[in-house]
N, CA, C and O atoms as CSV, one atom per row, in Angstrom:
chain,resi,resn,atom,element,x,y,z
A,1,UNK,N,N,-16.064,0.893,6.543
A,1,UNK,CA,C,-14.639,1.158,6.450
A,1,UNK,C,C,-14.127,0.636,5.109
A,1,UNK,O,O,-14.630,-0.462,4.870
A,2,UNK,N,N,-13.528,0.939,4.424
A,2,UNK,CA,C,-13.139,0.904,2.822
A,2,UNK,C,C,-11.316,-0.113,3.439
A,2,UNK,O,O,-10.316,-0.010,4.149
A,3,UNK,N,N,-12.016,-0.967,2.502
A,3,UNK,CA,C,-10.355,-2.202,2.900
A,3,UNK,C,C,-9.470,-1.705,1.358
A,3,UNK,O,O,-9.613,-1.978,0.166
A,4,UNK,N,N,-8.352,-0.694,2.297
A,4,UNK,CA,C,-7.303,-0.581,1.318
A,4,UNK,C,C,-6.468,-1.943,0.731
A,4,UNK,O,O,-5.749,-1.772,-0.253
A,5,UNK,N,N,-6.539,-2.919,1.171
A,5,UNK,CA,C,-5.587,-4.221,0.540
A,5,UNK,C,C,-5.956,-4.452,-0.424
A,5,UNK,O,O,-5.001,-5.069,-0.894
A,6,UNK,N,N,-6.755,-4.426,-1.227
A,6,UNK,CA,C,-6.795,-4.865,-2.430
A,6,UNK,C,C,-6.886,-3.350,-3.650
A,6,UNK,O,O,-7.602,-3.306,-4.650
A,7,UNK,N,N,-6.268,-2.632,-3.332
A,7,UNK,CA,C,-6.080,-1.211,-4.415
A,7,UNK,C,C,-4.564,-1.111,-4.000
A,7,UNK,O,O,-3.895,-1.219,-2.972
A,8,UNK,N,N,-4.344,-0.810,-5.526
A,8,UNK,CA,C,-2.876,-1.108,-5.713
A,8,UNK,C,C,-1.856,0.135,-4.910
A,8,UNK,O,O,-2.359,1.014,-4.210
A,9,UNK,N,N,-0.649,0.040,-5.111
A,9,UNK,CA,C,-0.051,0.887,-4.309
A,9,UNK,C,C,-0.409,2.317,-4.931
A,9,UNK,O,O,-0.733,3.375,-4.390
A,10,UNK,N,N,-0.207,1.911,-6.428
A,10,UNK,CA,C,-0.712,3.556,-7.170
A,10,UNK,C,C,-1.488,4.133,-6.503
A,10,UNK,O,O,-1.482,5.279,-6.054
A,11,UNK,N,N,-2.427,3.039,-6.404
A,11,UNK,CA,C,-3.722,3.959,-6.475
A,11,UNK,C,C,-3.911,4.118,-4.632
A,11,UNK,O,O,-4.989,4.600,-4.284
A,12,UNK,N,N,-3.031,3.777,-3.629
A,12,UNK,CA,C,-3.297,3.832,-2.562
A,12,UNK,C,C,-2.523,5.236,-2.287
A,12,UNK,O,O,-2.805,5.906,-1.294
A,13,UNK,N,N,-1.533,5.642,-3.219
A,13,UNK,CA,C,-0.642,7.105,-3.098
A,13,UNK,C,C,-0.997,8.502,-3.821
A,13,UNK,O,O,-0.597,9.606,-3.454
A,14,UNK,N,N,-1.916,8.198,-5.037
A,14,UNK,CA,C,-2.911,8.656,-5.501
A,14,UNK,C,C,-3.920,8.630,-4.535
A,14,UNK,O,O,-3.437,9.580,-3.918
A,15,UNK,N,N,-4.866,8.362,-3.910
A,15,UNK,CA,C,-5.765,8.216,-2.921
A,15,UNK,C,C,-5.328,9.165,-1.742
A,15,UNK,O,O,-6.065,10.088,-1.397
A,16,UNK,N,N,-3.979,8.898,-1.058
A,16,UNK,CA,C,-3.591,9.781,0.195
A,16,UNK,C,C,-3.011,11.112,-0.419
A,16,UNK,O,O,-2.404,11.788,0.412
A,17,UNK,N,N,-3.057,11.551,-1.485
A,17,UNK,CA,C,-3.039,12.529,-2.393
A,17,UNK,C,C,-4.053,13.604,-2.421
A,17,UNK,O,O,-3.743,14.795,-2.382
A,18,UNK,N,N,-5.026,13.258,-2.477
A,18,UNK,CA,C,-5.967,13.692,-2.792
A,18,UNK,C,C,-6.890,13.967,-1.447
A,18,UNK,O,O,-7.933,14.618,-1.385
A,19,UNK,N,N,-6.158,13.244,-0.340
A,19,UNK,CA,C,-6.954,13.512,0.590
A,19,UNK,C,C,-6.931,15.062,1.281
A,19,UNK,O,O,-7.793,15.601,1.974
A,20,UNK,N,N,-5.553,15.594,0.808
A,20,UNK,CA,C,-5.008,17.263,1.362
A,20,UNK,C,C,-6.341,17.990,0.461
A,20,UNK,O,O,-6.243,19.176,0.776
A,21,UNK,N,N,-7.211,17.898,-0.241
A,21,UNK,CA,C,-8.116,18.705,-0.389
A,21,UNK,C,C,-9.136,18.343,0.038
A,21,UNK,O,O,-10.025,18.952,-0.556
A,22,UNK,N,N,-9.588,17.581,0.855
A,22,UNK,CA,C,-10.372,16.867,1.415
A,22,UNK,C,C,-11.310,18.682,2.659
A,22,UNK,O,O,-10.647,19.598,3.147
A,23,UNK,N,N,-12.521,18.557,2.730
A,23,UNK,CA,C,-13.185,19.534,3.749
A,23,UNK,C,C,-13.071,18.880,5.245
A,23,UNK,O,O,-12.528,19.457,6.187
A,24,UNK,N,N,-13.526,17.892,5.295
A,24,UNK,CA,C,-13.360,17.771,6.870
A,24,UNK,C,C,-11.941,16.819,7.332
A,24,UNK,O,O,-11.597,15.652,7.521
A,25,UNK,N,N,-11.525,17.924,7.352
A,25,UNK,CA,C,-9.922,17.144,8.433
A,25,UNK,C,C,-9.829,16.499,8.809
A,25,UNK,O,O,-8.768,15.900,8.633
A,26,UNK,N,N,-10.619,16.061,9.524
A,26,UNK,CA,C,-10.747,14.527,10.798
A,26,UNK,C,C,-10.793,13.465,9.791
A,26,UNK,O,O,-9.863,12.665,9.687
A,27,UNK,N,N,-11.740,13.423,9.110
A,27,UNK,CA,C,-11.711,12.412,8.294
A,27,UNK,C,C,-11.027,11.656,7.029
A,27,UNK,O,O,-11.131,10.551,6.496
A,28,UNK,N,N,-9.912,13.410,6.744
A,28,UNK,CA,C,-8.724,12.758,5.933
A,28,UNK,C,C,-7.722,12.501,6.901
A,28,UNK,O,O,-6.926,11.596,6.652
A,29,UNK,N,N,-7.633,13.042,7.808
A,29,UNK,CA,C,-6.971,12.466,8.647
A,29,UNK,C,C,-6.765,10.569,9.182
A,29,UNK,O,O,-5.826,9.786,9.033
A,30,UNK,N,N,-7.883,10.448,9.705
A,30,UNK,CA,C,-8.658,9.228,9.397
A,30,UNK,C,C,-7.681,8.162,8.249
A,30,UNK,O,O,-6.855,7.263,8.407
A,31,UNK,N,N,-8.346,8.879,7.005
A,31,UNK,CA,C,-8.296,8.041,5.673
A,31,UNK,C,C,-6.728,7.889,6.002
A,31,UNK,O,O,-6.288,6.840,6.472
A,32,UNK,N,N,-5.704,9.291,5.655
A,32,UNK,CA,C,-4.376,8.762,5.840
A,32,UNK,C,C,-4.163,7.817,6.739
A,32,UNK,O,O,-3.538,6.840,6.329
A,33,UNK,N,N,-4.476,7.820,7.768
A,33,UNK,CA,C,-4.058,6.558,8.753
A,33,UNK,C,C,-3.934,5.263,8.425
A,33,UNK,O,O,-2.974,4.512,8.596
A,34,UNK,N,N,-5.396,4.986,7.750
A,34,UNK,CA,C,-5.622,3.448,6.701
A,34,UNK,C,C,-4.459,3.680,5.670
A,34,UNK,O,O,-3.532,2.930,5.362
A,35,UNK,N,N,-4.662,4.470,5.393
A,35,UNK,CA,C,-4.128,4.474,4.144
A,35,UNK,C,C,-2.127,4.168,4.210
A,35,UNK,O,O,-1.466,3.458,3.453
A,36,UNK,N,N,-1.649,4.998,5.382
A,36,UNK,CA,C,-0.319,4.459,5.714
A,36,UNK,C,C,0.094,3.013,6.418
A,36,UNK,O,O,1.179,2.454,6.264
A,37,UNK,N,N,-1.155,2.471,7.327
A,37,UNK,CA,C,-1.052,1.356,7.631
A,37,UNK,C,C,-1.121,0.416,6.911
A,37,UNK,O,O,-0.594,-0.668,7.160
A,38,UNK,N,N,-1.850,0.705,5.794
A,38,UNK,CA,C,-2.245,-0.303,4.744
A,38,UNK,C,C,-0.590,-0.880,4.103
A,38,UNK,O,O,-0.083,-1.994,4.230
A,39,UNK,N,N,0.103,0.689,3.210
A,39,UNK,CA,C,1.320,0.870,2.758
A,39,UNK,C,C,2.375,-0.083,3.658
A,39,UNK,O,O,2.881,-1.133,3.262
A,40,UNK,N,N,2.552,0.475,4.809
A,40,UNK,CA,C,3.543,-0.384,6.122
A,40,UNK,C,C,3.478,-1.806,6.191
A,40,UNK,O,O,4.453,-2.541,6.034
A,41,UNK,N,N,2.213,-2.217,6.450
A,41,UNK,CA,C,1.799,-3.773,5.918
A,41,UNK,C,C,3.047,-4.145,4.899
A,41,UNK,O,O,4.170,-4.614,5.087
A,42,UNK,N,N,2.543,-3.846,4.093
A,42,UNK,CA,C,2.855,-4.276,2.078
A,42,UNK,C,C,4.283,-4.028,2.526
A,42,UNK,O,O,5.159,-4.885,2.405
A,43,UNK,N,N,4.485,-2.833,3.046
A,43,UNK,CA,C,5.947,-3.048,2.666
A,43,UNK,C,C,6.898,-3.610,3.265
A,43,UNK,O,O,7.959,-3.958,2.748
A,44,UNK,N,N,6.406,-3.801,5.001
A,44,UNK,CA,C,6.855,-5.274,5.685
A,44,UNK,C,C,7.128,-6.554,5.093
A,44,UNK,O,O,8.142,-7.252,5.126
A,45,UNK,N,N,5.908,-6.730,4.495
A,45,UNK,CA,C,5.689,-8.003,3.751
A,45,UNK,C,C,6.601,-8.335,2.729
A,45,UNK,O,O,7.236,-9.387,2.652
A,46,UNK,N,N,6.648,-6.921,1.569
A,46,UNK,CA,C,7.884,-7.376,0.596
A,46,UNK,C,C,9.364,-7.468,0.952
A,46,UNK,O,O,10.133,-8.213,0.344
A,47,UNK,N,N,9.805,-6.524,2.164
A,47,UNK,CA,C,10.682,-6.660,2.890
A,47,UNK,C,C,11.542,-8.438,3.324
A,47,UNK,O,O,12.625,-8.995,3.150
A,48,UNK,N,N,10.061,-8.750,4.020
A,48,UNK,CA,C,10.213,-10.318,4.088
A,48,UNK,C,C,10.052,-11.331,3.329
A,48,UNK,O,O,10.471,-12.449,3.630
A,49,UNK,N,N,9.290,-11.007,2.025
A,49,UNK,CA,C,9.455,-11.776,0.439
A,49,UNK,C,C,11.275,-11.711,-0.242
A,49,UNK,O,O,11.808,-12.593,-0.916
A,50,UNK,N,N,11.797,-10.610,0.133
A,50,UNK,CA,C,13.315,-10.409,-0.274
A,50,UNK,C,C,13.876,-11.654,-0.182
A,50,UNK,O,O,14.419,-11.990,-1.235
A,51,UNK,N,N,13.945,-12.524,0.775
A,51,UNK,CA,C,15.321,-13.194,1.206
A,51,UNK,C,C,14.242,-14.416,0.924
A,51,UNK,O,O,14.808,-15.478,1.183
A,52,UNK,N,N,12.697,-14.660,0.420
A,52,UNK,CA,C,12.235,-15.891,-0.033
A,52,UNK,C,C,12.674,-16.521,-1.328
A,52,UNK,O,O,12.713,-15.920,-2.401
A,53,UNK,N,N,13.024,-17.875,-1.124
A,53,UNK,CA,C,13.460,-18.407,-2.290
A,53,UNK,C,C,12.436,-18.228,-3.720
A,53,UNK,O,O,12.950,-18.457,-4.815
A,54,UNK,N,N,11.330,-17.911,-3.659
A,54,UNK,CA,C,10.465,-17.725,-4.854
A,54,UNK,C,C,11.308,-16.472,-4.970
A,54,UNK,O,O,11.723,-16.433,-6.128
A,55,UNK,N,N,11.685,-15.569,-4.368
A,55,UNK,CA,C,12.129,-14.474,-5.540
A,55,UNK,C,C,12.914,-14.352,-5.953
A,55,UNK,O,O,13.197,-13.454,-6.746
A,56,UNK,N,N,13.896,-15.620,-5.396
A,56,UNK,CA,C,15.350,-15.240,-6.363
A,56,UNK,C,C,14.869,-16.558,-7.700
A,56,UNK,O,O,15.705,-16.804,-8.570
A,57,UNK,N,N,13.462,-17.319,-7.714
A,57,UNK,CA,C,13.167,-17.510,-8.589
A,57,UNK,C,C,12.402,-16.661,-9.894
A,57,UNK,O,O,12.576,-16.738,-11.110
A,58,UNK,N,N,11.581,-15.915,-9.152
A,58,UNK,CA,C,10.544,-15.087,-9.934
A,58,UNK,C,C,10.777,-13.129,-9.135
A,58,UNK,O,O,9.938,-12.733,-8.327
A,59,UNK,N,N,11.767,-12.371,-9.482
A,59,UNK,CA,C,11.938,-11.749,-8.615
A,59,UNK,C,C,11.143,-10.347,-9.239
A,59,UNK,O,O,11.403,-9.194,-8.895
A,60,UNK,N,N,10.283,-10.691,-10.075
A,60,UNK,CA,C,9.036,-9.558,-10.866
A,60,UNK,C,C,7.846,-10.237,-10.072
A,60,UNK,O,O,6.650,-10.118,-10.340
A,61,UNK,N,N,8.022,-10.467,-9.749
A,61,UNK,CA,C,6.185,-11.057,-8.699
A,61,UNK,C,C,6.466,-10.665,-7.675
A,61,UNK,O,O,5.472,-10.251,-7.077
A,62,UNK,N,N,7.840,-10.531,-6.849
A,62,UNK,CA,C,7.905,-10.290,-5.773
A,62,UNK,C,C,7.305,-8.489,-5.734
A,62,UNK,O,O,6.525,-7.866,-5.014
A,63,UNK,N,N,8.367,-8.072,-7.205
A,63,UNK,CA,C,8.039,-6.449,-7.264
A,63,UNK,C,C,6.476,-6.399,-7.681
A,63,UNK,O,O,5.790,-5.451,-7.299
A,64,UNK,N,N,6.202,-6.915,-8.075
A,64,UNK,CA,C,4.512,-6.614,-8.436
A,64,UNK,C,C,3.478,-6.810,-7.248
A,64,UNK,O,O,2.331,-6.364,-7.277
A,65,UNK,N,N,4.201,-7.763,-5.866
A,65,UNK,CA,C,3.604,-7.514,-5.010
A,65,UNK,C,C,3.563,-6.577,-4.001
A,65,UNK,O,O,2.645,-6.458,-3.189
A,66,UNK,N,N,4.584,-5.901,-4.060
A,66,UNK,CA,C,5.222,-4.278,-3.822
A,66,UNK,C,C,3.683,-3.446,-4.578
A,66,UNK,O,O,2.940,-2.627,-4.036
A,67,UNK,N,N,3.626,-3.846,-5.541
A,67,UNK,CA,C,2.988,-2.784,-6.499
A,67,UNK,C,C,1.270,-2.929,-6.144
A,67,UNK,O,O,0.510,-1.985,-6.365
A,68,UNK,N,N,0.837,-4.110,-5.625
A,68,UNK,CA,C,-0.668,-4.735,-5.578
A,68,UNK,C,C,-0.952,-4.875,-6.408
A,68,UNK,O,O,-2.074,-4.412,-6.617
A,69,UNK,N,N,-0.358,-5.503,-7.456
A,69,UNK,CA,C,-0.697,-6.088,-8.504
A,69,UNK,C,C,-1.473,-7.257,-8.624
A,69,UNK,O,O,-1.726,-7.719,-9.737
């Protein structure tokens, strides 16, 4: 199973991109699944980084963790 958490958001929207030309269905099917759960994660997470005091210190790390940077 390929661990989307560590490929950046680019490249995780690029990735579910590319899966519509994909031959066997099931298995882009599949991939999107990781691939949106992965996204939902992250974006829970930065959701709940918002209102952390590091980002109204550093509030470009917070966005870069948006990004999987």
């Amino acid at each position: 199973m390929e661990n989307y958490r560590y490929r950046s958001t680019e490249n995780l929207v690029k990735l579910y991109a590319e899966e519509a030309s994909r031959i066997n269905q099931d298995d882009a099917k599949a991939t999107k699944t990781l691939i949106k759960k992965e996204l939902k994660r992250r974006f829970r997470a930065f959701m709940e980084l918002l209102d952390d005091d590091q980002t109204k210190a550093n509030p470009i790390a917070t966005f870069n963790y948006l990004l999987g940077k």
